[in-house]
C-alpha positions in Angstrom: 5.6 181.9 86.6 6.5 182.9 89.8 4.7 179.9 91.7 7.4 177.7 89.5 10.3 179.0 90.5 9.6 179.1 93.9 8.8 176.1 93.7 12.2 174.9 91.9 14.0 176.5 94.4 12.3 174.9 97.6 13.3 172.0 95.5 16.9 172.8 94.9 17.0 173.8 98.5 16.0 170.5 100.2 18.6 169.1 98.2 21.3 171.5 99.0 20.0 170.5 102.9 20.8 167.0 101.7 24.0 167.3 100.9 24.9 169.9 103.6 23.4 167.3 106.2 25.3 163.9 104.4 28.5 165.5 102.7 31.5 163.1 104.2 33.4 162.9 100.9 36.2 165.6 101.1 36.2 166.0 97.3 32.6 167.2 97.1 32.2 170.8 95.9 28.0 172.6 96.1 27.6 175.6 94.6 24.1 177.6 93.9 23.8 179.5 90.7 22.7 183.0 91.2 23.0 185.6 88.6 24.6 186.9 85.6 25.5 189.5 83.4 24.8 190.1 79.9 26.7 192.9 77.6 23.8 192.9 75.8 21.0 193.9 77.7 18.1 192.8 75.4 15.8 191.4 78.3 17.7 188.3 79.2 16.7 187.0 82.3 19.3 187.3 84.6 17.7 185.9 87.8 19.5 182.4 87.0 19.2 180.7 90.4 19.7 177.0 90.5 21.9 174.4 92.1 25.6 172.7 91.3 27.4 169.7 92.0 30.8 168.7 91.5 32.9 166.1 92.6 36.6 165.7 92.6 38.3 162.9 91.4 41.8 163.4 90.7 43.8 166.6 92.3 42.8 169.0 89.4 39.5 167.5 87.6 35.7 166.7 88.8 32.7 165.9 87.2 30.3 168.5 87.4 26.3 168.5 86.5 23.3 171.1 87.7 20.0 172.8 87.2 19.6 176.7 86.9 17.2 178.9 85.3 18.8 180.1 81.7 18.6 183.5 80.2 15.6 182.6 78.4 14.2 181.7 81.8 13.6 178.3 80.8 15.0 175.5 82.4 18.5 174.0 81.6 20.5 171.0 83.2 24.4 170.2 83.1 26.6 167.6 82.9 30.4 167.7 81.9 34.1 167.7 83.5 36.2 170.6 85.0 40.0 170.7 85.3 41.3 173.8 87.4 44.6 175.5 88.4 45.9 177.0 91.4 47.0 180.2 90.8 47.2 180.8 94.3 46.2 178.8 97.4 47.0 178.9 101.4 45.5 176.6 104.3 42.7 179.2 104.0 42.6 181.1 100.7 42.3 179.8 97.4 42.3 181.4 93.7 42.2 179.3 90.4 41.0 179.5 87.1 39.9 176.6 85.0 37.4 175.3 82.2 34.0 172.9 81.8 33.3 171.2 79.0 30.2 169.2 78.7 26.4 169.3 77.8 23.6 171.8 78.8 19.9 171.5 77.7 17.2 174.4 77.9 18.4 176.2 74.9 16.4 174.7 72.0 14.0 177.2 70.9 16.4 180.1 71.1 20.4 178.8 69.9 20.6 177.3 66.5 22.4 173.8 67.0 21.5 170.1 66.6 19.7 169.1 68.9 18.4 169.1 72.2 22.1 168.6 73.9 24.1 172.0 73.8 28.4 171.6 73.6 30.0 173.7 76.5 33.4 175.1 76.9 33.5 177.7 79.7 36.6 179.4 81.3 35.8 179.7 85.0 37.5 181.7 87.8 36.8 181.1 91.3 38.4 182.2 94.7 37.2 181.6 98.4 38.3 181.9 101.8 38.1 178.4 103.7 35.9 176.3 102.7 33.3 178.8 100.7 34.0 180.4 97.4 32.6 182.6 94.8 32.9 181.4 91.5 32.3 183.3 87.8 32.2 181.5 84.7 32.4 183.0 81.0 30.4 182.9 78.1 30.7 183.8 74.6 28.5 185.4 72.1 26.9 182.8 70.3 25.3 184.7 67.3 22.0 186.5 66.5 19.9 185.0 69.4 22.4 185.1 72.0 24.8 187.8 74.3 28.2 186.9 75.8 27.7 186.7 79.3 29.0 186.3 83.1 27.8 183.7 85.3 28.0 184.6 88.7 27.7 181.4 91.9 28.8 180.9 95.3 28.8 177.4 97.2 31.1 175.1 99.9 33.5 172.8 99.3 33.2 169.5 101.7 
């Protein structure tokens, strides 16, 4: 179990070096996924380390997709949009809040839903000092086989 994440994360970190190395659009936001917290401790993994991409295309919304390890420690990949605010922002500090709606997989055997595509709506928060940022997202309870949670990242904007 070990072996595979490792190797996941050599993975996600040559393309993190990827984008680091070619990242000329200005609108293009990396974040890695790191950890979260659970209100219900029932032994969710909370080692959720994976890799984020978004990409602004209007002032205020990006399309967003990723891989990161879930709470079941299985794992689940992204896709959707974001739209954030400013609630505060100078030429080196920045504070907004927003949402992402979209798709995630990974969550079959343990949410009851249809499907293999999970329906996302998360509240985010995220604030940074120049160009790097620490970002949280929210996550409700979603029944019996499930805990609310906080998702916890950090990444570069470009």
């Amino acid at each position: 179990m070990i072996k595979v994440k490792i190797k996941h994360m050599k993975i996600l970190l040559v393309i993190l070096l990827i984008f680091c190395g070619t990242a000329i659009a200005e609108n293009l936001e990396v974040e890695l996924h790191l950890t979260s917290y659970h209100f219900d401790d029932d032994g969710y993994e909370e080692d959720n380390y994976g890799l984020g991409v978004s990409y602004f295309f209007k002032e205020r919304w990006s399309a967003t997709g990723g891989i990161f390890n879930n709470s079941y420690d299985d794992t689940s990949i992204y896709l959707g949009v974001a739209y954030t605010y400013d609630l505060c922002s100078s030429d080196t500090f920045i504070c907004t809040i927003g949402a992402l709606a979209g798709l995630v997989t990974g969550y079959e055997d343990n949410i009851d839903h249809a499907g293999d595509l999970y329906p996302i709506i998360l509240p985010e928060f995220k604030i940074g000092y120049q160009q790097y940022f620490l970002k949280s997202r929210f996550i409700p309870d979603l029944g019996d086989n499930a805990s609310a949670v906080f998702t916890f990242s950090a990444g570069r904007e470009f």
